[in-house]
LUMSE-953802 format. One line per 4 residues: number of its first residue (from 1); for each residue y, z negated, x of N, C-alpha, C. Coordinates in steps of 0.02 Angstrom, whole numbers, padded with zeros to 5 digits. Atoms other than C-alpha are relative to their C-alpha. Last residue first. Layout:
N
NUM> Y:Z:X:Y:Z:X:Y:Z:X  ...
//
This chain:
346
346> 00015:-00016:-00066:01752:-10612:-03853:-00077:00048:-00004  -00031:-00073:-00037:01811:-10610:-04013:-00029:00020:00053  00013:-00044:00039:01680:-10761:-04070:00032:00073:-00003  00077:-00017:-00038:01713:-10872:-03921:-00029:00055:-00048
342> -00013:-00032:-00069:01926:-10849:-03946:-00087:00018:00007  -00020:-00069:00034:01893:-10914:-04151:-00010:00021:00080  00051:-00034:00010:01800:-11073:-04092:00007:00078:-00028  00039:-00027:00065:01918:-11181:-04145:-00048:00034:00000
338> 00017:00081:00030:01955:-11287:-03981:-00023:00024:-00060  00068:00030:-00011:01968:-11146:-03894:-00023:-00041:-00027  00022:00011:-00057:02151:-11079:-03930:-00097:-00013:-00001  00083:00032:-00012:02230:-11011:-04082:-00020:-00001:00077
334> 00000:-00026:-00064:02432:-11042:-04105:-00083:00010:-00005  00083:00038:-00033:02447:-11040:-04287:00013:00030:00045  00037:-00048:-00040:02638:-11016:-04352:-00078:-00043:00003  00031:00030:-00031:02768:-11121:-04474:-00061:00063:00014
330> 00050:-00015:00008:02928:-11070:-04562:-00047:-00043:00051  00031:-00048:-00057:03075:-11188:-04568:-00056:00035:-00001  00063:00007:-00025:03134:-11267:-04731:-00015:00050:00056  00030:-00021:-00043:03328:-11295:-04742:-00092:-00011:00026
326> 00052:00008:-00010:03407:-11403:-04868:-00076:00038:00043  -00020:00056:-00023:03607:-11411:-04856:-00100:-00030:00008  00069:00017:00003:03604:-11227:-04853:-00009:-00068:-00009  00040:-00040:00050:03772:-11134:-04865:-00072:-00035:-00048
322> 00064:-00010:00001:03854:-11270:-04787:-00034:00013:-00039  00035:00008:00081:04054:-11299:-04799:-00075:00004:00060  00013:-00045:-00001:04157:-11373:-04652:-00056:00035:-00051  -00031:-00023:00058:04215:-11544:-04659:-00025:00084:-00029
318> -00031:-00047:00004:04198:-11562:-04469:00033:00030:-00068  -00028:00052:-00021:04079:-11692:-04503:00081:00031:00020  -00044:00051:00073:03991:-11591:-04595:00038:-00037:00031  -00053:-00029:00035:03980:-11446:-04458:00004:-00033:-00052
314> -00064:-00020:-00024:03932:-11547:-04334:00044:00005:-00051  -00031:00073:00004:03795:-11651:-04436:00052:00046:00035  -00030:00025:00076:03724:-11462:-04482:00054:-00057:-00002  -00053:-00042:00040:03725:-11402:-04304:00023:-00018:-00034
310> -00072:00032:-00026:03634:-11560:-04268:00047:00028:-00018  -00039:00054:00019:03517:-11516:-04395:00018:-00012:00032  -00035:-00019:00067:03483:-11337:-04357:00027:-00061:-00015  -00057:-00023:-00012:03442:-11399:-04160:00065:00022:-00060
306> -00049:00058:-00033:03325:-11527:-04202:00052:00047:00003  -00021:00048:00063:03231:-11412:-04320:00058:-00035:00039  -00025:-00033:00043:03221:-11276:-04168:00034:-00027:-00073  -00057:-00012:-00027:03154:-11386:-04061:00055:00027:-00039
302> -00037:00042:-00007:03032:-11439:-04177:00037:00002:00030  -00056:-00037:-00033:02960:-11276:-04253:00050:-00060:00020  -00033:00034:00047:02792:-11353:-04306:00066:00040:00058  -00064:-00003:-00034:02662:-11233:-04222:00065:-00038:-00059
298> -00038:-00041:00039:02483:-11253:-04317:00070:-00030:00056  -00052:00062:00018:02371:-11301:-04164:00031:00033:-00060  -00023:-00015:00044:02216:-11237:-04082:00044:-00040:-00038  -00006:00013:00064:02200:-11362:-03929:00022:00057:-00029
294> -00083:00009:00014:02137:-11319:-03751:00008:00007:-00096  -00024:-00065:00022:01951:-11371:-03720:00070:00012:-00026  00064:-00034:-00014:02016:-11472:-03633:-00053:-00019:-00041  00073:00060:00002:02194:-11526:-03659:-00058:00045:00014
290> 00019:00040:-00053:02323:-11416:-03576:-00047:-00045:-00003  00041:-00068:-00037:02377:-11292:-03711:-00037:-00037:00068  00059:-00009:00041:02392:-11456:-03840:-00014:00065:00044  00048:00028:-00042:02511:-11551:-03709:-00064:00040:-00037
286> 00012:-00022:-00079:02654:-11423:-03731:-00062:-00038:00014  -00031:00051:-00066:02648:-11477:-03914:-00007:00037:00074  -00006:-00037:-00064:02573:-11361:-04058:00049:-00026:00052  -00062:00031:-00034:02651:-11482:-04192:-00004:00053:00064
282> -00087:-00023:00017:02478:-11476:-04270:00052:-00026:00020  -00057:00052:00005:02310:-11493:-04213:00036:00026:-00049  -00072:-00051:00019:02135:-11383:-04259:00063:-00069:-00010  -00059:00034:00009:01975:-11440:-04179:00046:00049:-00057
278> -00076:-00023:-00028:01798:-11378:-04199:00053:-00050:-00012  -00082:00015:00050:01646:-11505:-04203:00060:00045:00027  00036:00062:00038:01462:-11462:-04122:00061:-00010:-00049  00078:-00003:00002:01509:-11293:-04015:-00019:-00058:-00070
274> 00005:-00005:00106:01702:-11308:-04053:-00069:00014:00006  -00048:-00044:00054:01689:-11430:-03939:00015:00070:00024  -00072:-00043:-00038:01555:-11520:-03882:00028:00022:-00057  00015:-00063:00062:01440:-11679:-03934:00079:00061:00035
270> 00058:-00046:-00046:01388:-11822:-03782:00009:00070:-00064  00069:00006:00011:01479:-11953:-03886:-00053:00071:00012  00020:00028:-00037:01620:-11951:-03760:-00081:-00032:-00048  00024:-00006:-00081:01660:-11804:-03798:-00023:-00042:00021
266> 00065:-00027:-00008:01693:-11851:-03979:-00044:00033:00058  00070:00011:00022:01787:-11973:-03946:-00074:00052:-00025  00003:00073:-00058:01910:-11909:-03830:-00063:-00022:-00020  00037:-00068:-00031:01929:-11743:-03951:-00035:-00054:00043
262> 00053:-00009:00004:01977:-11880:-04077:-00031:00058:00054  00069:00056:00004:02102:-11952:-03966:-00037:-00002:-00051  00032:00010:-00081:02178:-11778:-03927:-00030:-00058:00001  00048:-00038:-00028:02183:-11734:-04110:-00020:-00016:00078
258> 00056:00050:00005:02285:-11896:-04134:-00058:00047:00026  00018:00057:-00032:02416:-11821:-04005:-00054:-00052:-00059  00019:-00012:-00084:02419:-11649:-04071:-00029:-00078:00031  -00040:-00001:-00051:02463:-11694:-04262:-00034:00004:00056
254> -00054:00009:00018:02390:-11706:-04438:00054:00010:00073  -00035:00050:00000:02210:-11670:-04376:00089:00035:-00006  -00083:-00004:00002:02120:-11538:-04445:00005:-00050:-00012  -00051:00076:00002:01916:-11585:-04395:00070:00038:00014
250> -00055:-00030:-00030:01765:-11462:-04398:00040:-00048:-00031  00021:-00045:-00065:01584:-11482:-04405:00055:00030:00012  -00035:-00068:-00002:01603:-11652:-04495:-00008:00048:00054  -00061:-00018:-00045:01468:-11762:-04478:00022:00053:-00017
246> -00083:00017:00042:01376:-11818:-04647:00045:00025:00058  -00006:-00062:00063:01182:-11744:-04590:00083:00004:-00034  -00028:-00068:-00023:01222:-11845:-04426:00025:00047:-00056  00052:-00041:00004:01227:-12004:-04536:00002:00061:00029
242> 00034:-00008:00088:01392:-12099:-04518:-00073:00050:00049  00041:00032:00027:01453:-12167:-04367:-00026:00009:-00056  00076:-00005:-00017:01529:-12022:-04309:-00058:-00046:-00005  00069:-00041:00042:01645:-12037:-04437:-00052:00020:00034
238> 00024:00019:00048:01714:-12207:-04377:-00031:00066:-00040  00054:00043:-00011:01727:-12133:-04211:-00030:-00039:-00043  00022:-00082:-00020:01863:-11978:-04266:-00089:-00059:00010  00021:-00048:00043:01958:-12103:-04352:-00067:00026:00035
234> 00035:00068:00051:01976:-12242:-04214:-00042:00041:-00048  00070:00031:-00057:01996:-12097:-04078:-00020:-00042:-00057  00058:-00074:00003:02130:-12008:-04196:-00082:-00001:00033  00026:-00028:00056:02233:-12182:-04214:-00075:00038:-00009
230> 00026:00032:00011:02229:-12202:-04036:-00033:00007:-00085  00071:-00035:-00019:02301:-12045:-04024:-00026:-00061:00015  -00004:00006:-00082:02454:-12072:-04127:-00084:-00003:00036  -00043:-00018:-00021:02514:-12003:-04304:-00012:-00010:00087
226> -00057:00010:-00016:02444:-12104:-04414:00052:00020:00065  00004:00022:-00065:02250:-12098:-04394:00085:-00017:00012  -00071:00028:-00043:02210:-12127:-04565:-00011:00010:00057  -00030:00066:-00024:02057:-12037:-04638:00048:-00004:00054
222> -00102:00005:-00012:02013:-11900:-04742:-00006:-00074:00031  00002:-00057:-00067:01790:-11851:-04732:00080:00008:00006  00025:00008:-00060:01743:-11982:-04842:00007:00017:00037  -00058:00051:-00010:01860:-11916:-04996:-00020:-00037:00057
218> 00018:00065:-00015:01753:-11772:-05005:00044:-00041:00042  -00022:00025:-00047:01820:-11610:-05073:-00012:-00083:-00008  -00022:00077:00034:01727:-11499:-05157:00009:-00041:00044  00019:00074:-00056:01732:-11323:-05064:00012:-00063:-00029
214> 00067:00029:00028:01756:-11180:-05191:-00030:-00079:00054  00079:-00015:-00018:01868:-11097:-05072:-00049:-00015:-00036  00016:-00062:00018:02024:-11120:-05170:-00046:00031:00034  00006:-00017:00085:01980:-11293:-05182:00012:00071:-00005
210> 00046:00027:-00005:01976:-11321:-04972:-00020:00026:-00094  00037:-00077:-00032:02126:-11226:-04951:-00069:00000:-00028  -00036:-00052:00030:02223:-11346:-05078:-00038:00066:00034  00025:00014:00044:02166:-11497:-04991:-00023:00070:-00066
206> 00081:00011:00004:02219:-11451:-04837:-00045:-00013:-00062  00033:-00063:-00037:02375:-11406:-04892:-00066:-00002:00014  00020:-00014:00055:02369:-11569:-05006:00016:00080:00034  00058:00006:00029:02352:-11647:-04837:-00016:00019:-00088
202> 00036:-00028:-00043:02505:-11578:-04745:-00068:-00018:-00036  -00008:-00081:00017:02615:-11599:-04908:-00070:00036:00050  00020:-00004:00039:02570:-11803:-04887:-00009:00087:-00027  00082:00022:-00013:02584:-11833:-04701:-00016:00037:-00065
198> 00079:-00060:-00012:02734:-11722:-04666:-00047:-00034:-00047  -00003:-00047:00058:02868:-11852:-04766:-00059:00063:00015  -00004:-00054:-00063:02797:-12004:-04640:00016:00054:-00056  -00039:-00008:-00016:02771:-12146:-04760:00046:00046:00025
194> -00017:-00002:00087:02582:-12128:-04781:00095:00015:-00007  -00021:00068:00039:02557:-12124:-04587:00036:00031:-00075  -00028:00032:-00022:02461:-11955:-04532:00030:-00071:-00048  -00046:-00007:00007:02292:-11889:-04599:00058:-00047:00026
190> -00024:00067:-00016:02155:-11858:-04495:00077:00022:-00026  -00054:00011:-00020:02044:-11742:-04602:00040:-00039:00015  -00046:00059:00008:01894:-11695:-04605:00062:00017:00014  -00047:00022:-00054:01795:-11519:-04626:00026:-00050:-00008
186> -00034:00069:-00023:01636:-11507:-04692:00049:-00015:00051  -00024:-00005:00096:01636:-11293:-04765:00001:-00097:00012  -00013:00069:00039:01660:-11219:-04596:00009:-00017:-00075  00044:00016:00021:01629:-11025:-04577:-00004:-00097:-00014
182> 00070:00028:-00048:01752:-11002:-04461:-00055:-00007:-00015  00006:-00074:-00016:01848:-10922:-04621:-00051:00005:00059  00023:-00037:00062:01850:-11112:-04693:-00028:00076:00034  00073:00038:-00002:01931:-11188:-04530:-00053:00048:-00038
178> 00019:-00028:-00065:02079:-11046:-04534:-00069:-00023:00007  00051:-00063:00024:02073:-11098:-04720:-00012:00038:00069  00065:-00001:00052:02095:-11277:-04664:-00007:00067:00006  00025:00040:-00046:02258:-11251:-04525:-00057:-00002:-00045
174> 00037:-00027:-00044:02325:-11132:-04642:-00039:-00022:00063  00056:-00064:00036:02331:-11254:-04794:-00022:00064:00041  00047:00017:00008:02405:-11381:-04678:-00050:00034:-00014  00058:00013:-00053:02535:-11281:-04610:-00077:-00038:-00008
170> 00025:-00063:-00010:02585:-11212:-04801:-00038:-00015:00074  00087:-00020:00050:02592:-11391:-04848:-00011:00067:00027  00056:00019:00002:02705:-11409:-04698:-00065:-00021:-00024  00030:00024:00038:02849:-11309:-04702:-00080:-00027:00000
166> 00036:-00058:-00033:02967:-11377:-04578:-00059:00014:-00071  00081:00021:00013:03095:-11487:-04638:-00019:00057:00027  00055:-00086:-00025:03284:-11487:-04607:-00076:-00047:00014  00075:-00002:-00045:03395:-11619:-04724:-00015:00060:00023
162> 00019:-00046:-00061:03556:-11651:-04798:-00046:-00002:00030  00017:00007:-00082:03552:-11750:-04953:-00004:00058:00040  -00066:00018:-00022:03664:-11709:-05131:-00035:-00005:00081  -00018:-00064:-00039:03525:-11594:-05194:00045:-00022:00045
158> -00064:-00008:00049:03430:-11763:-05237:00020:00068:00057  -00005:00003:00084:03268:-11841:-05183:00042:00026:-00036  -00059:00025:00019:03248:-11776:-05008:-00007:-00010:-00061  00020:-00044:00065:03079:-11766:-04923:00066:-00024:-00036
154> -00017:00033:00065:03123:-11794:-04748:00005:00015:-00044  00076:-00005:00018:03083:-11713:-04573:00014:-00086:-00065  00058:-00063:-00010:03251:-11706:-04511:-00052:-00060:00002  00047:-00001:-00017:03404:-11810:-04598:-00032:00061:00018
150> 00069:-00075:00002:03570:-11752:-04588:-00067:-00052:00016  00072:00035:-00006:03718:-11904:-04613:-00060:00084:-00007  00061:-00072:-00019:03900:-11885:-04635:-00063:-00020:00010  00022:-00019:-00055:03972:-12046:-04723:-00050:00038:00025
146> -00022:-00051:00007:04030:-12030:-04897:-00018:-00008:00100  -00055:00022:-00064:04023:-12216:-04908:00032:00052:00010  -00034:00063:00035:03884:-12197:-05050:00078:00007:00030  -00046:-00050:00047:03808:-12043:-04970:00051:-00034:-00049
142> -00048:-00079:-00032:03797:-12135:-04799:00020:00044:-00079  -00074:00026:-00013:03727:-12297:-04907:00044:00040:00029  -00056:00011:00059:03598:-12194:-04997:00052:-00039:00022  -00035:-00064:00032:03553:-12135:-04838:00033:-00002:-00069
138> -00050:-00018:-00042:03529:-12285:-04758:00027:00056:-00027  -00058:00053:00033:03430:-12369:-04919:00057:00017:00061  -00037:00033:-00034:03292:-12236:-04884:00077:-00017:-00007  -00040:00041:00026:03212:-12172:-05023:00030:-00057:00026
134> -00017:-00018:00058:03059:-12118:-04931:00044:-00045:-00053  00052:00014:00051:03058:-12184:-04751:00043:00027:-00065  -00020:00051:00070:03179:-12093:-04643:-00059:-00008:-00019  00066:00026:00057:03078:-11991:-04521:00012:-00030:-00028
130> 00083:-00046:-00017:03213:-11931:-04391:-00029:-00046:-00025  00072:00065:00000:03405:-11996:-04433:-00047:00034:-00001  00060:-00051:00015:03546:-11905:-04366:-00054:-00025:-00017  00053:00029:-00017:03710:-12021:-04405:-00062:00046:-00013
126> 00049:00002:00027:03880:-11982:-04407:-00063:00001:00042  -00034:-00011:00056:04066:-12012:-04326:-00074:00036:-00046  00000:-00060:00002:04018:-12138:-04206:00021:00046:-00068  00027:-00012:-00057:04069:-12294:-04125:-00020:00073:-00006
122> -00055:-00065:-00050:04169:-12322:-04273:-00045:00027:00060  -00060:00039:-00042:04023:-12403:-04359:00060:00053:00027  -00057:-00050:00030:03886:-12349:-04484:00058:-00036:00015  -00013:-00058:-00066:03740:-12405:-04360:00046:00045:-00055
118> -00005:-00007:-00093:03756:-12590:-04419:00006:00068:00030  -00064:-00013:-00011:03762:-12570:-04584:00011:00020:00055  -00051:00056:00015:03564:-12586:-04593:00078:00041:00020  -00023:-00018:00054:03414:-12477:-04607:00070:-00033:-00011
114> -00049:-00026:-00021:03365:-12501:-04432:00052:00033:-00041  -00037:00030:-00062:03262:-12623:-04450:00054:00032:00015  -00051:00055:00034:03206:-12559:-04616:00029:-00050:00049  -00076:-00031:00014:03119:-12420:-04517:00057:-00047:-00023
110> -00009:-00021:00061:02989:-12530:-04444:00079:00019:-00021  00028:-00062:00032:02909:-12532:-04292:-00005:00018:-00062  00091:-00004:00006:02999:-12634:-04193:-00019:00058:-00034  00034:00033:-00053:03170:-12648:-04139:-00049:-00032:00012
106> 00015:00069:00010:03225:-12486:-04215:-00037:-00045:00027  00079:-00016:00026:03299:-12341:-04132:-00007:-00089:-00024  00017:00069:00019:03461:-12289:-04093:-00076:-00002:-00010  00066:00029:00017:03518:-12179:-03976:-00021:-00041:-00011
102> 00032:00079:00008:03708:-12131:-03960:-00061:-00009:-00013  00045:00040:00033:03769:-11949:-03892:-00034:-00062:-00002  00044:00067:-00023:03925:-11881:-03852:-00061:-00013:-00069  00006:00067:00034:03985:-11701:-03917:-00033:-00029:00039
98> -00044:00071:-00028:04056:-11557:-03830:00013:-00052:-00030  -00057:-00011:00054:03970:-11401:-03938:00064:-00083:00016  -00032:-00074:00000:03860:-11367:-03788:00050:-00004:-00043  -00032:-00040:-00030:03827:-11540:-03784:00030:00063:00014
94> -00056:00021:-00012:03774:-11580:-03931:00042:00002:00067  -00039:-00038:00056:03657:-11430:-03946:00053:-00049:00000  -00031:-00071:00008:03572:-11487:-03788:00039:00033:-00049  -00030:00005:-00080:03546:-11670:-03833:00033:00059:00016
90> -00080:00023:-00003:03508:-11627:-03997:00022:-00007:00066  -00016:-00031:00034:03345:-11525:-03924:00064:-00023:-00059  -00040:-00047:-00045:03312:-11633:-03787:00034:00056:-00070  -00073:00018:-00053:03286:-11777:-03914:00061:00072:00045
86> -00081:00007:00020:03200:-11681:-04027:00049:-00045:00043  -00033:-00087:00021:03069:-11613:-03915:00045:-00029:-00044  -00037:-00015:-00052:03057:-11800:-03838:00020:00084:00004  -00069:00028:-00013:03009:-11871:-04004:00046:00034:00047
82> -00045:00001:00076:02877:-11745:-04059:00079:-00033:00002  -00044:-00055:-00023:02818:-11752:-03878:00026:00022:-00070  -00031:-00034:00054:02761:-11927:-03879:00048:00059:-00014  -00034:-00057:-00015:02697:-11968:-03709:00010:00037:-00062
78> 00050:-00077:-00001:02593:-12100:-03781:00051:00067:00019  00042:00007:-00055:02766:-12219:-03804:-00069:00055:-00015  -00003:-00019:-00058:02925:-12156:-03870:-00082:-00035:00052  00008:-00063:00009:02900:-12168:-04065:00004:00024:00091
74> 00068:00000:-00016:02829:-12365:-04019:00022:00094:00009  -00043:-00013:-00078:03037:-12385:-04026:-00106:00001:00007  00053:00053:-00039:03017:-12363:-04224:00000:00026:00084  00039:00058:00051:03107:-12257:-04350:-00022:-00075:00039
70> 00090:-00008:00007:03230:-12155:-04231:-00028:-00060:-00015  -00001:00064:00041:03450:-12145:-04258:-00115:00021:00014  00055:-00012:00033:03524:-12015:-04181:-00049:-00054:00020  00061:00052:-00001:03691:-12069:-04189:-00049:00029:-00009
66> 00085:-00010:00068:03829:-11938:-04161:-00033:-00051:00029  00057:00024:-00024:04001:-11961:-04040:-00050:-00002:-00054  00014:-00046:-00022:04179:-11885:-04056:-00079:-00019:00031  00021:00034:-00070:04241:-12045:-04076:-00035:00063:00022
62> 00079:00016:-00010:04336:-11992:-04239:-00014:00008:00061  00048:00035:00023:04508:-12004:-04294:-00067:00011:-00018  00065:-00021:00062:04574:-11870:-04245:-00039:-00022:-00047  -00017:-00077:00040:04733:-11916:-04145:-00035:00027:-00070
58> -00050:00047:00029:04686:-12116:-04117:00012:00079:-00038  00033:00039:00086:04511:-12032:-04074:00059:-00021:-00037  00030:-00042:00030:04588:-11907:-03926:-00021:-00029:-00088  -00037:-00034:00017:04675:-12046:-03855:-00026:00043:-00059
54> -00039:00050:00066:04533:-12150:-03856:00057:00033:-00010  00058:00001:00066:04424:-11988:-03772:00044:-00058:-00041  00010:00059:-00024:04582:-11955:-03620:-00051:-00011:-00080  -00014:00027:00079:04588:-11782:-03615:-00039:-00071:00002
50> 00080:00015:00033:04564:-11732:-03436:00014:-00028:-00050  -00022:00046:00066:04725:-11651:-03360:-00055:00010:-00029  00067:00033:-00002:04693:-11540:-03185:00002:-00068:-00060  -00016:00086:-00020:04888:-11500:-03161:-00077:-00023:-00016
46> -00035:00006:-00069:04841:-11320:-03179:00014:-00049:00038  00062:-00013:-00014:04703:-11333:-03341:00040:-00007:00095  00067:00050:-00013:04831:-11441:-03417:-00060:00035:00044  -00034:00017:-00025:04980:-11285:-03405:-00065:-00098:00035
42> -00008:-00025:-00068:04866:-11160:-03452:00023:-00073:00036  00104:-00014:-00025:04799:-11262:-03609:00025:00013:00068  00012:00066:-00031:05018:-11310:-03625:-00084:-00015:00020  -00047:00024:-00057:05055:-11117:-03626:-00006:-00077:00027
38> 00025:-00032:-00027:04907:-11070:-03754:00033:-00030:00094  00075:00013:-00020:04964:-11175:-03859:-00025:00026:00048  -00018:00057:-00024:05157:-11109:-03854:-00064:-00047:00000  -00016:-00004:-00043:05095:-10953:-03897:00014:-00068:00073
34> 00064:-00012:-00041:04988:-10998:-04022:00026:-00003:00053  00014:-00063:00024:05114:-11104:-04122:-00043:00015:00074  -00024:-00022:-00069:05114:-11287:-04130:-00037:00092:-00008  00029:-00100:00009:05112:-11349:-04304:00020:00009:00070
30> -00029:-00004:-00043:05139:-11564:-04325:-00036:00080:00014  -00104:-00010:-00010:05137:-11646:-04487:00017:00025:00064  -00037:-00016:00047:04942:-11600:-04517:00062:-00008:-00004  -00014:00048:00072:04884:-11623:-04375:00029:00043:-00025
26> -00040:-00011:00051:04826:-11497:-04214:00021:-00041:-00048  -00021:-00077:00014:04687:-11461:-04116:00061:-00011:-00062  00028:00026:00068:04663:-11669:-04077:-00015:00066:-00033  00053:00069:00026:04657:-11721:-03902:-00021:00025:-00084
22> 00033:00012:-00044:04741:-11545:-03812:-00050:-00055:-00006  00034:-00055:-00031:04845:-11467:-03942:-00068:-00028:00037  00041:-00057:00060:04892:-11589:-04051:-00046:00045:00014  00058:00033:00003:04933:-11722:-03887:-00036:00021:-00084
18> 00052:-00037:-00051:05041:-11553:-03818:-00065:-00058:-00017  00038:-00077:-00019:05138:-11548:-03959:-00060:-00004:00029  00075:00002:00052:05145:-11759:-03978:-00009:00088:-00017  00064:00047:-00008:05205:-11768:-03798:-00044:00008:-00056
14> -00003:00085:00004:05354:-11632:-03840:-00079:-00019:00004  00029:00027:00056:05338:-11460:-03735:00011:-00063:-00041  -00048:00005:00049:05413:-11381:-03596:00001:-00017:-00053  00023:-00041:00041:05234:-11350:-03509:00073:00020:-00061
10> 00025:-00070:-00020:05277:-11446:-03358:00005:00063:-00037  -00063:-00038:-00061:05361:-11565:-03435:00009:00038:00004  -00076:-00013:00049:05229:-11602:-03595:00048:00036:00056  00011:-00094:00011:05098:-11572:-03449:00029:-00002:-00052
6> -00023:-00061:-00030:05185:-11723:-03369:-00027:00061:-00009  -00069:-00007:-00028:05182:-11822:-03508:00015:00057:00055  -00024:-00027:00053:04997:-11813:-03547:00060:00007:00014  -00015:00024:00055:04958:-11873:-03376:00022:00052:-00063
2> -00034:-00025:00029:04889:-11792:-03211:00012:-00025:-00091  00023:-00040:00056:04780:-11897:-03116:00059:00017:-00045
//
């Protein structure tokens, strides 16, 4: 394998020219002009010369590697497609821009596991964190330290944090008044974990549709499912234990996968959908066109979030300015069957 040295040779160059050019783009006490850049790129791409990554770090000082950092290691089980659309979605954007990636996650199911020193190491040169808890003691230690850091899906307290959000009082509030326009006036709602920066905007959307309808809103008809489809089965079966006259005749859940374990339960108490109870998810998931009846959803733009905040951790880390440092995404309605809008066009 072809060494730094001999594409100095080759290239007529000194060692720390061509280890400016080729590990680091350059220092500050050392200027290599284009021409002569251009001549030791050719000259490495000829001799087959692979930039050695500790080299590269002694030059740049940095490992050329991101942390993305997730709350709880439960976020990967239920075929969790919230997690595994942001995965692929840094994944892909760090590569294309020729970065390594580290995955952390905590080693249960609480963020403050993973709130620690520990993942502000050389190993990488910042940290992507997904669902910080509110007034998370990692981020005040990244802005403390001055270490890069982008949260997604996090309510920031200060202009100083980097974050991308989606907006999700506005998905809530069109997920309800979509309900509302159906003619629905008892709709529930499964809201996600308290913690979670969606849960609380998404249910004063709902809340918010529900009052500018005239609809008084009954505190019997919101309950926890947190995010996973067990949850949405627990929920969805503690209100069918109430009095028929009290069942809701339409249900916005906080996310795709609890909606699919209330759709579970209520199918399996002999009642259909959107005949007896409409649906309406959110997150619009690849699994919500495939459940049955297939899920109405509000569309959370999660690929798309994952991809703005890696960008972002690039280009801070990089030093580089940022117009935006707080980024809200818009948000869509997919409609399918599950609401009952498709049987009424037809």
């Amino acid at each position: 394998m072809a060494t730094i040295r001999d594409v100095a040779k080759r290239a007529g160059a000194s060692v720390s020219a061509v280890s400016a050019v080729l590990n680091g783009g350059g220092t500050q006490s050392i200027r290599v002009g284009a021409e002569t850049s251009a001549r030791i790129r050719d000259v490495a791409r000829q001799l087959g010369y692979r930039t050695n990554p500790v080299a590269r770090s002694l030059v740049t000082g940095r490992s050329g590697a991101m942390g993305l950092v997730f709350p709880y290691s439960s976020a990967f089980i239920e075929d969790n497609t919230f997690s595994t659309s942001v995965i692929s979605s840094v994944l892909t954007t760090a590569v294309n821009h020729r970065w390594n990636l580290m995955l952390h996650t905590a080693t249960g199911d609480d963020w403050n596991a993973a709130d620690s020193g520990e993942l502000i190491d050389p190993r990488v040169d910042g940290l992507l964190l997904v669902m910080p808890t509110p007034h998370s003691p990692l981020i005040s230690r990244c802005l403390r330290e001055r270490f890069p850091c982008v949260a997604l899906v996090y309510a920031p307290e200060n202009d100083e944090i980097y974050a991308v959000n989606s907006n999700d009082h506005a998905g809530g509030y069109m997920a309800t008044r979509h309900l509302i326009q159906l003619g629905h006036r008892r709709i529930a709602h499964l809201e996600g974990t308290p913690t979670v920066a969606t849960s609380a905007p998404r249910r004063q959307g709902y809340r918010d549709a529900l009052e500018e309808a005239g609809i008084e809103i009954d505190p019997s008809l919101i309950h926890r499912a947190d995010f996973v489809r067990h949850g949405g089965y627990d929920a969805m079966k503690t209100l069918l234990e109430r009095p028929t006259s009290q069942w809701p005749t339409a249900v916005f859940a906080s996310n795709d996968l609890s909606a699919e374990g209330a759709i579970e339960a209520v199918l399996e108490s002999g009642l259909r959908i959107p005949q007896d109870i409409a649906f309406v998810g959110y997150d619009d998931s690849w699994r919500a066109a495939l459940l049955n009846p297939p899920l109405t959803s509000i569309k959370m733009p999660i690929y798309e979030m994952g991809v703005q905040a890696t960008e972002m951790l690039i280009a801070l880390i990089a030093s580089k300015e940022i117009t935006q440092r707080q980024p809200v995404l818009p948000i869509s309605l997919s409609v399918r069957e599950s609401c009952g809008a498709q049987a009424l066009r037809s």
